[in-house]
MDAnalysis code that builds the backbone (N, CA, C; Angstrom):
import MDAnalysis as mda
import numpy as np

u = mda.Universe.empty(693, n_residues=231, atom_resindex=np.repeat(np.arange(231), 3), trajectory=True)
u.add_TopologyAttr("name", ["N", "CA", "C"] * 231)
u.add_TopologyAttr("resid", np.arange(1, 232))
u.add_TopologyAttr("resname", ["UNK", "UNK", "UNK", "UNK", "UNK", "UNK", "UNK", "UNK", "UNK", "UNK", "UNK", "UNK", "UNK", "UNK", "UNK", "UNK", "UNK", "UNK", "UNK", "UNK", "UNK", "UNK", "UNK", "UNK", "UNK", "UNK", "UNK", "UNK", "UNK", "UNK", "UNK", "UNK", "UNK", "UNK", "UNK", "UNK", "UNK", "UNK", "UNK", "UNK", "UNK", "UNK", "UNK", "UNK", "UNK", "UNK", "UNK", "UNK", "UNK", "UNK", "UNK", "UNK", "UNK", "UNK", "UNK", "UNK", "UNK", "UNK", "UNK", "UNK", "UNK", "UNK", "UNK", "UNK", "UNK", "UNK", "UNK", "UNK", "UNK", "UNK", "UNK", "UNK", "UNK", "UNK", "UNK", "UNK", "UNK", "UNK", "UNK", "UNK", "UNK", "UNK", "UNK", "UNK", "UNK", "UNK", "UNK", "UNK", "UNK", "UNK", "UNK", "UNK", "UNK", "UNK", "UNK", "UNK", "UNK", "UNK", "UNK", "UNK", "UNK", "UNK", "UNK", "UNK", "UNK", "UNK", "UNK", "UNK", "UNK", "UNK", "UNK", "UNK", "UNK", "UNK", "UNK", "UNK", "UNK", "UNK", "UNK", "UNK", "UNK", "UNK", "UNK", "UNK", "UNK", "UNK", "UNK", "UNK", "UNK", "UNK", "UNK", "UNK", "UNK", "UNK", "UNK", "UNK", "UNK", "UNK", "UNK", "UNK", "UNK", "UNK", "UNK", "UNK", "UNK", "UNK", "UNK", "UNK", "UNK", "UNK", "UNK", "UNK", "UNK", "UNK", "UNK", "UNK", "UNK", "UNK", "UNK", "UNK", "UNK", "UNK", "UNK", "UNK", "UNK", "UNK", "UNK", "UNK", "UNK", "UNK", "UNK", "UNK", "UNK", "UNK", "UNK", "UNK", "UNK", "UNK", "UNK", "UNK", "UNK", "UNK", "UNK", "UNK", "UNK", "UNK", "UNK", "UNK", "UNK", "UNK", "UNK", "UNK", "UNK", "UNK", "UNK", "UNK", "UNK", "UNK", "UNK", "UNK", "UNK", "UNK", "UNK", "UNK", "UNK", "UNK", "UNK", "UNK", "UNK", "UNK", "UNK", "UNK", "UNK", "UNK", "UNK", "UNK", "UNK", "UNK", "UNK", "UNK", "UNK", "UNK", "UNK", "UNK", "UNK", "UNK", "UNK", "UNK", "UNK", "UNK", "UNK"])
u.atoms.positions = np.array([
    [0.847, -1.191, 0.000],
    [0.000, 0.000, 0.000],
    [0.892, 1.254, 0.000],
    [0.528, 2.387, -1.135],
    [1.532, 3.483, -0.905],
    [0.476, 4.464, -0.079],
    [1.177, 5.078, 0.495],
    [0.604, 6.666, 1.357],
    [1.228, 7.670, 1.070],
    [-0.079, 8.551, 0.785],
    [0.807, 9.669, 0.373],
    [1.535, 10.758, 1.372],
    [1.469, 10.468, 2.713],
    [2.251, 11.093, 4.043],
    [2.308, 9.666, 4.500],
    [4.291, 9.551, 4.963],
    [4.253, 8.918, 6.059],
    [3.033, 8.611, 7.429],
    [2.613, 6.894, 7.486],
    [1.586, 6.841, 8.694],
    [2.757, 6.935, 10.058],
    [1.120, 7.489, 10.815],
    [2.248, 7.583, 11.999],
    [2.274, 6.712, 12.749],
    [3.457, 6.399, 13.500],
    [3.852, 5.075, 14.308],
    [2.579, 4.937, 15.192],
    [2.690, 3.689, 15.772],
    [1.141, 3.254, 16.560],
    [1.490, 3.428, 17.748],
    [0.856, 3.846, 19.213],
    [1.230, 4.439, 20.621],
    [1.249, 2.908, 21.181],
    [2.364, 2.586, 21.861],
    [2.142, 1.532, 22.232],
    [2.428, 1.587, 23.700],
    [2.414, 0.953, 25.080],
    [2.784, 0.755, 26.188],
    [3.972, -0.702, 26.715],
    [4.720, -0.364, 27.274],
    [5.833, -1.326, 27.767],
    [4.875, -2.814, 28.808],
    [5.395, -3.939, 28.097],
    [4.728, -4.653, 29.077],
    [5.866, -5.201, 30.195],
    [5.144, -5.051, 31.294],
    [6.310, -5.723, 32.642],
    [7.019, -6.230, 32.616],
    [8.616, -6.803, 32.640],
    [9.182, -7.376, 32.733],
    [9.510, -7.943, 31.417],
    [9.553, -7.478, 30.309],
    [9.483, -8.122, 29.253],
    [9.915, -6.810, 28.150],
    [10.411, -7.167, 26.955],
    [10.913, -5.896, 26.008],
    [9.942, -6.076, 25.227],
    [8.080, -6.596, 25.070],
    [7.167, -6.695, 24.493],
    [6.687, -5.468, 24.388],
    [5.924, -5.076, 23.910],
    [5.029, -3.623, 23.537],
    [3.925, -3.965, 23.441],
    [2.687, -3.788, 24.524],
    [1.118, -3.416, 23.863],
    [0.597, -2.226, 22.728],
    [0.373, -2.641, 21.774],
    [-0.043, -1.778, 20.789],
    [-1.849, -0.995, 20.821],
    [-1.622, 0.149, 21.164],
    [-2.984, 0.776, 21.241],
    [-3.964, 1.229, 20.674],
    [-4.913, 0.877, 20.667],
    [-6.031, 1.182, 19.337],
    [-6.940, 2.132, 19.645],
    [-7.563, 2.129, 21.322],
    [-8.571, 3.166, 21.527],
    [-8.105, 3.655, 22.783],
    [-8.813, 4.959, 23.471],
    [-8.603, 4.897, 24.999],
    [-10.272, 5.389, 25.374],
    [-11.093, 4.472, 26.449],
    [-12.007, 4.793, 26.966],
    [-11.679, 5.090, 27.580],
    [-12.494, 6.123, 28.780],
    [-12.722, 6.623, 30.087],
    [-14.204, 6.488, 30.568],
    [-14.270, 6.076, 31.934],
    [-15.147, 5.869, 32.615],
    [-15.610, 7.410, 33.376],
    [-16.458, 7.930, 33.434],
    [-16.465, 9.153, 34.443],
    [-17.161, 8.713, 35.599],
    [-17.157, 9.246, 36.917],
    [-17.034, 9.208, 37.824],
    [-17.946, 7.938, 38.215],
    [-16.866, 7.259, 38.650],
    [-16.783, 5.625, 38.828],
    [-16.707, 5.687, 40.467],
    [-16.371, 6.433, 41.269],
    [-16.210, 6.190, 42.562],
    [-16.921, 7.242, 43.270],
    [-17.973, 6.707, 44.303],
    [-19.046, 7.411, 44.817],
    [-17.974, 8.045, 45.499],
    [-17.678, 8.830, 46.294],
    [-16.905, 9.674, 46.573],
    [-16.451, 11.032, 46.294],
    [-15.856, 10.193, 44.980],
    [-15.445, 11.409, 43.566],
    [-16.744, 11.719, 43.289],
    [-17.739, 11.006, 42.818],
    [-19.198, 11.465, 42.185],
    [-18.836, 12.768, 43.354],
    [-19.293, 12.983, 44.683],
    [-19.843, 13.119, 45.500],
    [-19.273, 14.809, 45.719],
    [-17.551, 14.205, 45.596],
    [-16.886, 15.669, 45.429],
    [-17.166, 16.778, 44.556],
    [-17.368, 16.233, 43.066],
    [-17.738, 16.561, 41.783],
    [-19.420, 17.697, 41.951],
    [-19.807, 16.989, 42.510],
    [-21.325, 17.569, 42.994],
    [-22.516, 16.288, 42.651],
    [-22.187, 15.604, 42.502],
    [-23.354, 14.138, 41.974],
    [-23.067, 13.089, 43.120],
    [-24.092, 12.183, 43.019],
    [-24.352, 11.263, 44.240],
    [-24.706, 10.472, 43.697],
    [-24.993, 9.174, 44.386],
    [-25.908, 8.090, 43.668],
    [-25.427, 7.249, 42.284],
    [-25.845, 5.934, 42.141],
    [-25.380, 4.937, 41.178],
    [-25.912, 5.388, 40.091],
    [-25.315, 6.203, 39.481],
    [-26.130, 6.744, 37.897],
    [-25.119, 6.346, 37.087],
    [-26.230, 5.800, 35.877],
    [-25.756, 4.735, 34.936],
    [-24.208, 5.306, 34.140],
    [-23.078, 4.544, 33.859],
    [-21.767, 4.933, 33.853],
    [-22.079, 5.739, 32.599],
    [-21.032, 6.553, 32.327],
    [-20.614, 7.209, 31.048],
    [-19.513, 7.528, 30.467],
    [-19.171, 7.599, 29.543],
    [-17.791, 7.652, 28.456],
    [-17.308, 8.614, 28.253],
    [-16.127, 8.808, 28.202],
    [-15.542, 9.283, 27.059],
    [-14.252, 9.412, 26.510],
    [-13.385, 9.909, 26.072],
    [-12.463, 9.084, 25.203],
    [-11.502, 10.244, 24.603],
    [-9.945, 9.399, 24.914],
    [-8.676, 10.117, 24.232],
    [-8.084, 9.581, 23.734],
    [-7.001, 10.551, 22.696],
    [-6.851, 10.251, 21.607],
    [-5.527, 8.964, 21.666],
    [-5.315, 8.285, 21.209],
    [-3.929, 7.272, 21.474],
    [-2.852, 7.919, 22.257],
    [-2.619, 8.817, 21.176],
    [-1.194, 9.417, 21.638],
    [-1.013, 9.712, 22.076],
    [-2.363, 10.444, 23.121],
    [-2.336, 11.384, 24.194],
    [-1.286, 10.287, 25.251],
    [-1.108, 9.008, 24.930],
    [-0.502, 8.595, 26.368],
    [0.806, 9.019, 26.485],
    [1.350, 8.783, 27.604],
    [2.704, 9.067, 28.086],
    [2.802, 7.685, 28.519],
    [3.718, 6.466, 27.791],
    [4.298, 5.444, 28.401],
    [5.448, 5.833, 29.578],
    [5.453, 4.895, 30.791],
    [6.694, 5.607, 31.369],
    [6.957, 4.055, 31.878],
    [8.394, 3.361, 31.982],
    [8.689, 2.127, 32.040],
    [9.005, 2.139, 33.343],
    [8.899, 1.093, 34.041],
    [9.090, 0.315, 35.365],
    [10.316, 0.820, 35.729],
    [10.709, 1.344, 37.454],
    [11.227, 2.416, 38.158],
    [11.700, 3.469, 37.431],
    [11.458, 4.231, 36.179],
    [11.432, 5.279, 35.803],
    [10.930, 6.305, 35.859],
    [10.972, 7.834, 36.133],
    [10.333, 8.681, 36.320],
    [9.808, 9.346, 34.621],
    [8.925, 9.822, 34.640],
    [8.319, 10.175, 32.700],
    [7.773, 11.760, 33.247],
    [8.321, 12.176, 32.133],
    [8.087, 13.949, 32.218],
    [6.455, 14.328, 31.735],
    [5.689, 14.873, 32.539],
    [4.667, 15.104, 32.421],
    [4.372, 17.269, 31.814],
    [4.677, 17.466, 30.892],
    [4.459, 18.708, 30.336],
    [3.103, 19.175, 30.415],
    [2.946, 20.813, 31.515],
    [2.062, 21.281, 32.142],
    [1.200, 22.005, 30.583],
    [0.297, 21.667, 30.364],
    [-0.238, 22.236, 28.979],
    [-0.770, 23.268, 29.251],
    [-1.086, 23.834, 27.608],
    [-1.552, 25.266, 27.805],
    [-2.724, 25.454, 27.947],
    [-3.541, 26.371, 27.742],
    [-5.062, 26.782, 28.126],
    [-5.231, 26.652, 29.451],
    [-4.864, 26.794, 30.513],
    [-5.186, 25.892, 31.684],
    [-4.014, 26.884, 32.776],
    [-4.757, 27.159, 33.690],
    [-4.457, 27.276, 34.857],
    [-4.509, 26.419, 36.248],
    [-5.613, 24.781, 35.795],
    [-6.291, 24.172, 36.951],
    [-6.062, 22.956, 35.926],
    [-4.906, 22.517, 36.066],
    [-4.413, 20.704, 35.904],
    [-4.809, 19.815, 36.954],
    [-5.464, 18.745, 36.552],
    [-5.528, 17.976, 38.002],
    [-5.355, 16.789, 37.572],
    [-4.884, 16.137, 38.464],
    [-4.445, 14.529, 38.617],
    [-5.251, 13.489, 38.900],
    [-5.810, 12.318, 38.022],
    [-6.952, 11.817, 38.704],
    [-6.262, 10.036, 38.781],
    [-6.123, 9.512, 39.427],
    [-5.404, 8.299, 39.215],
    [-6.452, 7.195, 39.035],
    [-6.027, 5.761, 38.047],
    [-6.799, 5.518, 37.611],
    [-6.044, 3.812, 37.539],
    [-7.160, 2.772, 37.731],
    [-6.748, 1.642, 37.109],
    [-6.789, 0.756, 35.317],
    [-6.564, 0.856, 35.194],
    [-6.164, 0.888, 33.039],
    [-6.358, -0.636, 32.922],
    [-7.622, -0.976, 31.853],
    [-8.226, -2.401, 31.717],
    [-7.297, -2.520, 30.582],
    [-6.888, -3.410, 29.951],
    [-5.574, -3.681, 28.410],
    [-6.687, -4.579, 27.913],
    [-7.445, -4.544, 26.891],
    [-8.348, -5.666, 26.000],
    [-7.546, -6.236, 25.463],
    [-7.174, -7.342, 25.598],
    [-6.749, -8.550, 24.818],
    [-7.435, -9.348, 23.707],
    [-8.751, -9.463, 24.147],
    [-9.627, -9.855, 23.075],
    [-11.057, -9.105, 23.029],
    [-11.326, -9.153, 21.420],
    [-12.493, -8.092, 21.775],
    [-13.864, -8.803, 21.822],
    [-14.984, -7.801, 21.454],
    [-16.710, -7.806, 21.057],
    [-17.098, -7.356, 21.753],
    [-18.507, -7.687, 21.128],
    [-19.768, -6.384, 21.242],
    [-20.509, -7.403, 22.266],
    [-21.840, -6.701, 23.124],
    [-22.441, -7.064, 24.048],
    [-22.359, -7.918, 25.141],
    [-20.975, -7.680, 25.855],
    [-19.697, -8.488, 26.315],
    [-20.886, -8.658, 27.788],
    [-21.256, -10.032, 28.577],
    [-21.876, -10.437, 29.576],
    [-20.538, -9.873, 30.834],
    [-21.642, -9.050, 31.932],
    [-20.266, -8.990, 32.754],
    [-19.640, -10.649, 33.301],
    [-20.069, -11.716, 33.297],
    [-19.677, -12.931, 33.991],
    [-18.480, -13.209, 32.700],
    [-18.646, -12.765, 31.393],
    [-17.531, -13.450, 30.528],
    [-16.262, -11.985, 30.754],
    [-16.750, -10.841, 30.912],
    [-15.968, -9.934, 30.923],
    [-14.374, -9.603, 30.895],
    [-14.153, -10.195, 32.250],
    [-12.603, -10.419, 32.561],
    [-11.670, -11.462, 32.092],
    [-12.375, -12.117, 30.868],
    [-11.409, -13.206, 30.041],
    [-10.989, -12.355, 29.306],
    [-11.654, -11.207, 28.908],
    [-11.576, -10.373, 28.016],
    [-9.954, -9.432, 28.476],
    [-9.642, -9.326, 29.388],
    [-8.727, -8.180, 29.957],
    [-7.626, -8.896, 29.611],
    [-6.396, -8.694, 28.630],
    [-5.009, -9.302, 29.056],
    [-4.400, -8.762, 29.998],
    [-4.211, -7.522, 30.367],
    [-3.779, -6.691, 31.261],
    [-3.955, -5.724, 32.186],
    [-3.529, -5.083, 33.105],
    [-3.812, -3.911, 33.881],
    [-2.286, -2.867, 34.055],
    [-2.622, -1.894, 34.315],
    [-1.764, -0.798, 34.496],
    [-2.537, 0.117, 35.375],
    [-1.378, 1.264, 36.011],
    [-1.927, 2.532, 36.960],
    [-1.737, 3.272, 35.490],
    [-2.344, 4.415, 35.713],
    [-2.709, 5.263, 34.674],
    [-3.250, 6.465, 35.447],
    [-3.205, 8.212, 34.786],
    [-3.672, 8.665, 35.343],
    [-4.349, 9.498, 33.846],
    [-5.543, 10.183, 34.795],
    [-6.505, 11.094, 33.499],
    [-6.113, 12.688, 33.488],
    [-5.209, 13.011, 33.217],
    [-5.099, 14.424, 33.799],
    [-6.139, 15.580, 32.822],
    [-6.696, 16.161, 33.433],
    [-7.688, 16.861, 33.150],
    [-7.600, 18.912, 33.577],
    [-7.775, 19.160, 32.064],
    [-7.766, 20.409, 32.279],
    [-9.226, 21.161, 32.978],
    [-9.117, 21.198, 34.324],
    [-10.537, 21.264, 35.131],
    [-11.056, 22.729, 34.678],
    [-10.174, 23.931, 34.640],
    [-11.260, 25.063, 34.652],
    [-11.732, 25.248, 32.993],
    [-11.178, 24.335, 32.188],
    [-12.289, 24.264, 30.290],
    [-13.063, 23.462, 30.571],
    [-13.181, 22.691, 31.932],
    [-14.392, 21.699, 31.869],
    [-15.279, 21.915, 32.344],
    [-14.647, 23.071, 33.066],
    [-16.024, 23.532, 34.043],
    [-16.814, 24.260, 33.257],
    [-16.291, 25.140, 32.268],
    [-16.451, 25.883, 31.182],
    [-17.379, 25.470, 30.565],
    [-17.212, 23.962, 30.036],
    [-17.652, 23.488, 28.641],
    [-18.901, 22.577, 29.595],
    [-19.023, 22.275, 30.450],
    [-19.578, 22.022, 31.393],
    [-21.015, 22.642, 31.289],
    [-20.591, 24.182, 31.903],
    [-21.315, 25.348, 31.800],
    [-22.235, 25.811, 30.622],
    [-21.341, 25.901, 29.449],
    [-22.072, 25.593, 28.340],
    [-22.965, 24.633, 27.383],
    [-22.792, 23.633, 27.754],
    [-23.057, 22.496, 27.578],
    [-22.387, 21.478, 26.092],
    [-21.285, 22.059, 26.395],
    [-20.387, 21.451, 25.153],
    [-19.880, 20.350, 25.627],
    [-18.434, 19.644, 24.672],
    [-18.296, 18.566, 24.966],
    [-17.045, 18.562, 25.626],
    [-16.746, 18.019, 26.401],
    [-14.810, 18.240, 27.044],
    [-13.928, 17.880, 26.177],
    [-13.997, 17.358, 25.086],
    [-12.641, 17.020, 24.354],
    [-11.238, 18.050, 25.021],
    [-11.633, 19.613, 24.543],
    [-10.339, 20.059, 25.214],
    [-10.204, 19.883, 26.706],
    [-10.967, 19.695, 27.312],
    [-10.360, 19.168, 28.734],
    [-10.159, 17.739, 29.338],
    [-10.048, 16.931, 28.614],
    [-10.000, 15.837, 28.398],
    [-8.904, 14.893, 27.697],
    [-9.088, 15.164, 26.566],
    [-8.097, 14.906, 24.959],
    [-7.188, 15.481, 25.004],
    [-6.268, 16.603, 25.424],
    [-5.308, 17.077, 25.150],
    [-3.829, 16.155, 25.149],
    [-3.001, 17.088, 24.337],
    [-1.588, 16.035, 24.232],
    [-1.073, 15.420, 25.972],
    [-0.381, 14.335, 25.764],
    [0.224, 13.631, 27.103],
    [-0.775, 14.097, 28.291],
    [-2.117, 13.811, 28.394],
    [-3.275, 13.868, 28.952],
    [-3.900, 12.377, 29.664],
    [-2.758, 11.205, 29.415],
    [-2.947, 10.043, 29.252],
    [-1.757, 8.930, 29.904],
    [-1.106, 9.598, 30.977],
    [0.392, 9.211, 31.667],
    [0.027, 7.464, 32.082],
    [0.941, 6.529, 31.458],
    [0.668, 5.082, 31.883],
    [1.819, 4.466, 32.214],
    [2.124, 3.665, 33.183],
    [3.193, 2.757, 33.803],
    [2.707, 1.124, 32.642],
    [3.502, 0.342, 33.053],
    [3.460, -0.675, 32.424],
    [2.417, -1.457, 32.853],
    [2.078, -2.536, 31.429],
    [1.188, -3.379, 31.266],
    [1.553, -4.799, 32.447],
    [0.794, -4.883, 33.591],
    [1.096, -6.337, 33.925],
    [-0.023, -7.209, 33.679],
    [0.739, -8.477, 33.087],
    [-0.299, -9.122, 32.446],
    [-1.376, -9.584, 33.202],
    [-2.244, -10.467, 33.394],
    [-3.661, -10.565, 34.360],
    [-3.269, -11.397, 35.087],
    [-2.634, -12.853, 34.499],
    [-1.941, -13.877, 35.176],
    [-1.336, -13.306, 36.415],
    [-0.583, -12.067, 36.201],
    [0.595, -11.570, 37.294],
    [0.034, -10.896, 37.839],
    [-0.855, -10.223, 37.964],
    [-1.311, -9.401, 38.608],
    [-2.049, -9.315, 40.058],
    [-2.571, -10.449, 40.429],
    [-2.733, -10.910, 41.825],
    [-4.336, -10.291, 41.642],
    [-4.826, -9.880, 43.249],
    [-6.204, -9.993, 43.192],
    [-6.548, -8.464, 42.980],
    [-6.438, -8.073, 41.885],
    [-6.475, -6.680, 41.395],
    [-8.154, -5.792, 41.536],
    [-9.422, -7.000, 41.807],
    [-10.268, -5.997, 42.451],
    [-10.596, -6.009, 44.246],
    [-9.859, -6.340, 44.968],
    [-9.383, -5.849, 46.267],
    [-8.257, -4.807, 46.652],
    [-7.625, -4.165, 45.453],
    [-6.639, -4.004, 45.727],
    [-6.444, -2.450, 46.068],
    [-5.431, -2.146, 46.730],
    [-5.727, -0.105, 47.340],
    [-5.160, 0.117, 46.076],
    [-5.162, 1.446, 45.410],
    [-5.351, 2.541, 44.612],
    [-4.703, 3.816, 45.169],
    [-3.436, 4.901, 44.638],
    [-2.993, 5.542, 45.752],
    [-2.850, 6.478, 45.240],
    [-2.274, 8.125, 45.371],
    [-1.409, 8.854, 44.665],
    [-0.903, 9.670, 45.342],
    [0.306, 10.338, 45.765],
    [1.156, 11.248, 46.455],
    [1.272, 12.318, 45.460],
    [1.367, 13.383, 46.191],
    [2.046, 14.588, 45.205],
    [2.962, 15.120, 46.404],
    [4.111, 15.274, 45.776],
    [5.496, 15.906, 46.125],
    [5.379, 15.073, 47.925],
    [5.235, 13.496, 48.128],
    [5.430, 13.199, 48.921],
    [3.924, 13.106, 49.751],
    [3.291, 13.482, 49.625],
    [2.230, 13.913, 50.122],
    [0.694, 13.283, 49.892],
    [0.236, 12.702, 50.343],
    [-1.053, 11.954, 50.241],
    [-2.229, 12.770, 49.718],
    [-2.626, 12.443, 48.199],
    [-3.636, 13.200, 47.942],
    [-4.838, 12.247, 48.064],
    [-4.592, 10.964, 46.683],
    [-5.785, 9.747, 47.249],
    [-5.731, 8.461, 47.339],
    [-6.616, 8.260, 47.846],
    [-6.795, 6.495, 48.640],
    [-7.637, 5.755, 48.595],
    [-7.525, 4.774, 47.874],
    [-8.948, 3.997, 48.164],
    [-8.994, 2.793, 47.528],
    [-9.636, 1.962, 47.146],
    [-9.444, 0.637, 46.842],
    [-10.559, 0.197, 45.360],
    [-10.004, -0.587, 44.890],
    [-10.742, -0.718, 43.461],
    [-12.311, -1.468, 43.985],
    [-12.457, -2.196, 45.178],
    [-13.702, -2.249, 45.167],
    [-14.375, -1.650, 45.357],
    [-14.334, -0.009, 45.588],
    [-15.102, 0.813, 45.785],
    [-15.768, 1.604, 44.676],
    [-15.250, 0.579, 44.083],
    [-16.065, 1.140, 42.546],
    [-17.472, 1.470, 42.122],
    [-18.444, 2.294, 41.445],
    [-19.559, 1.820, 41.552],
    [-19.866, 1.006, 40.747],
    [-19.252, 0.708, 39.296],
    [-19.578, -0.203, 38.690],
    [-18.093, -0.888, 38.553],
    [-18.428, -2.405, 38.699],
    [-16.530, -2.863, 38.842],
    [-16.153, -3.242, 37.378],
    [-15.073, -3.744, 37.487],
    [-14.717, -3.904, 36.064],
    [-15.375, -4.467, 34.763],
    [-16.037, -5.797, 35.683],
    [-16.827, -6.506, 34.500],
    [-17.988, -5.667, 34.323],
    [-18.587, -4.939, 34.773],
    [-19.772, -3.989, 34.703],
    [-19.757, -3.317, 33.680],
    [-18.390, -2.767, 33.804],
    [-17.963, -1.613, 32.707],
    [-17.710, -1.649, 31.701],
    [-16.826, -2.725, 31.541],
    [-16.532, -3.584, 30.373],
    [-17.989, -3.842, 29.791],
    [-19.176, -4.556, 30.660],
    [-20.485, -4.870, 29.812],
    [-21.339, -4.098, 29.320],
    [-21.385, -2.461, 30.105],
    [-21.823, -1.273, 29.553],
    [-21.316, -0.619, 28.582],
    [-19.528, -0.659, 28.603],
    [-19.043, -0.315, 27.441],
    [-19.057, -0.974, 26.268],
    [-19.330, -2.023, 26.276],
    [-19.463, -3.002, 24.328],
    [-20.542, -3.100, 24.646],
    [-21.614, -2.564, 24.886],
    [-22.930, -2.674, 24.403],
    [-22.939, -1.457, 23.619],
    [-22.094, -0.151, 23.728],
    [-22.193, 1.191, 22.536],
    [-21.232, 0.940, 22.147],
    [-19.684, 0.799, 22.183],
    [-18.699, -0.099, 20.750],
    [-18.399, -1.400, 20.803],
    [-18.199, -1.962, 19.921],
    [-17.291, -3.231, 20.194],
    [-15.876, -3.037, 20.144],
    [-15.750, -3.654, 21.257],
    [-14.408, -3.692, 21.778],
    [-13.298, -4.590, 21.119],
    [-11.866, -3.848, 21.061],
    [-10.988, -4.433, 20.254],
    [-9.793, -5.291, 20.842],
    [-8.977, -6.143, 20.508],
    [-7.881, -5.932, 21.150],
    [-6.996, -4.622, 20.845],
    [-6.279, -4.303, 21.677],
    [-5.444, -3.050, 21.831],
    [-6.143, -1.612, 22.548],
    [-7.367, -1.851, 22.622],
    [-8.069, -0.854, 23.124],
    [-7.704, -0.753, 25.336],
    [-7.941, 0.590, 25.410],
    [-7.328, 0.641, 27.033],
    [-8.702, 1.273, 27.310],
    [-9.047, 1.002, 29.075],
    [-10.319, 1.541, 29.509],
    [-9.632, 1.875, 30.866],
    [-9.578, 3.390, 31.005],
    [-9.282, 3.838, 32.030],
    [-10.404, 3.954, 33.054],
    [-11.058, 3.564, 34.154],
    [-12.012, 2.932, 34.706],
    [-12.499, 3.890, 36.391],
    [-12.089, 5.334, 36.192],
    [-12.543, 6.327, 36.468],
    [-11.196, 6.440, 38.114],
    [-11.598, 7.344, 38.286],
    [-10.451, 7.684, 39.771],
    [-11.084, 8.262, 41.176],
    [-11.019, 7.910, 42.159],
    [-11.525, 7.793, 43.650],
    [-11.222, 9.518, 44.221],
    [-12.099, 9.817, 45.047],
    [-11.680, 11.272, 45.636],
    [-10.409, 11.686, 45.883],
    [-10.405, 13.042, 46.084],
    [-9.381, 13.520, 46.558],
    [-8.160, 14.158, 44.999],
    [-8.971, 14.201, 44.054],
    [-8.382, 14.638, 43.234],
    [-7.839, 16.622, 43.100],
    [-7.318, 16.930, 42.899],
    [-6.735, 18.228, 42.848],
    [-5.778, 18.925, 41.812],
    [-5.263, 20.025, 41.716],
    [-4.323, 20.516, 41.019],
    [-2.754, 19.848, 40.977],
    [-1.867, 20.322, 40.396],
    [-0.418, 20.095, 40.316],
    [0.382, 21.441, 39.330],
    [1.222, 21.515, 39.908],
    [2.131, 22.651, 39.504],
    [3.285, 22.458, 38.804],
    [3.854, 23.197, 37.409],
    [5.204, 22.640, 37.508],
    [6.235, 22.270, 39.121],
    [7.142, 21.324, 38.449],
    [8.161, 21.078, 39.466],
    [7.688, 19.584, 40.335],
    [6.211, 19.925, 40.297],
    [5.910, 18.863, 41.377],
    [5.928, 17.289, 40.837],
    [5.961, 16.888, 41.299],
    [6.439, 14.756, 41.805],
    [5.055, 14.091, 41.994],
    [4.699, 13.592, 41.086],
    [3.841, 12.359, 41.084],
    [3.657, 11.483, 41.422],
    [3.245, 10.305, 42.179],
    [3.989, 8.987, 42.422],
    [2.779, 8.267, 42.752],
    [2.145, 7.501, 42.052],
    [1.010, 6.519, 42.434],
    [0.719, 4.687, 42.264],
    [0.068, 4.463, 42.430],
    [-0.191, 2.971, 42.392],
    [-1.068, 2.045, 42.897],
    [-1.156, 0.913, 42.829],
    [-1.843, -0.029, 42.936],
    [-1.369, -1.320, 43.329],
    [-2.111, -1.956, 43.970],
    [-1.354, -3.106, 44.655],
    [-1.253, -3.966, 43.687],
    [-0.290, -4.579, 43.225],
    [-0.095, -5.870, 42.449],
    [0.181, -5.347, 40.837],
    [0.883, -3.758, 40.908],
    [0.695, -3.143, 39.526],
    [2.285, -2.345, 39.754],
    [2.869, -2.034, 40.955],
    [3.976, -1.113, 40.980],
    [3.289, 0.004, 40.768],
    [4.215, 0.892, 40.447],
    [4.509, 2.447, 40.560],
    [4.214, 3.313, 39.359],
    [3.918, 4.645, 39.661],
    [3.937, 5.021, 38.467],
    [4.338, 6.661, 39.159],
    [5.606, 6.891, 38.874],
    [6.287, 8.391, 38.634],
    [6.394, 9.033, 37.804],
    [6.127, 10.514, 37.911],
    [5.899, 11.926, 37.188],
    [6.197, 12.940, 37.506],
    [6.992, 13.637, 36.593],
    [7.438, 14.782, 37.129],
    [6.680, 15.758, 35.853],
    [5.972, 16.852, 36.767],
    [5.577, 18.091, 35.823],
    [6.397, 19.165, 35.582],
    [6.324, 19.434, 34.167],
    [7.222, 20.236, 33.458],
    [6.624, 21.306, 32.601],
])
């Protein structure tokens, strides 16, 4: 096949322990997945999940004990950090039963959603759509893929994030309101799901700003670390 512009390389993520590469096709997002966060946000109550979605590239791979430069973007005065557990589809389809769900996952990763909060509040306000607070470049920071096998009992597991040392949030993946297989079954009922596709699966209270200079550092039990420095 000729093209008439070079295609561009495919975003891929480092898998654990291994010089393999997950190759990425979509990125879902879950919004506010943890009653808590609902709660902070201004919403309450189990209301039915909702989507939405960035662009591949937006990720920032950052490999196992490495720190990955997180560049403070523009438009934005109010960056915030939302930490997140990252589903890896291994295999796909449409109208996925939550009981078959998690055959479906090859992997997990920490991941975070960083979100430009005062265009969202904005677009919010207006009733537009967040892409720019949402979608923007390296908007999409991910530690490595551990495969499911390795991963231990990943929906008991705490959920964390420090800034510059400092405890912002805490909490545990069962506190989810809808858990993984849920999400997974709400989400391929509106696409079918691919392999290579990532579902970032929403982030627990206590979310806030970050400044250049400042130190990232979050995780999950049975997933390692994930360091950031803003720039």
């Amino acid at each position: 096949m000729r093209h008439v512009i070079p295609p561009a390389a495919p975003s891929c993520v480092p898998v654990l322990g291994s010089d393999a590469q997950f190759p990425v096709r979509r990125i879902y997002c879950v919004g506010r997945n943890y009653a808590e966060h609902a709660r902070e946000m201004g919403f309450s109550g189990r209301e039915p999940p909702f989507f939405f979605m960035k662009p591949a590239d937006a990720l920032v791979p950052v490999a196992a004990g490495h720190t990955g430069q997180l560049p403070y973007p523009s438009l934005t005065a109010d960056l915030h950090h939302e930490i997140e557990l990252v589903l890896a589809i291994g295999q796909g389809g449409s109208r996925i039963a939550a009981a078959d769900a998690l055959q479906h996952v090859w992997g997990y990763a920490v991941g975070l959603d960083m979100t430009r909060r005062d265009l969202q509040a904005e677009m919010k306000k207006q009733g537009r759509p967040w892409c720019i607070a949402k979608g923007f470049d390296a908007s999409a920071p991910i530690g490595p893929i551990t495969p499911a096998a390795q991963a231990g009992n990943i929906e008991q597991a705490a959920i964390w994030l420090n800034v510059n040392g400092q405890p912002r949030q805490r909490s545990r993946i069962d506190r989810m309101i809808w858990s993984m297989a849920e999400t997974i079954e709400h989400l391929s009922a509106a696409w079918t799901l691919q392999p290579g596709d990532l579902i970032f699966t929403g982030t627990p209270e206590g979310v806030g700003a970050v400044q250049r200079g400042d130190l990232l550092e979050g995780g999950i039990d049975g997933l390692g670390e994930l360091r950031l420095l803003v720039s």
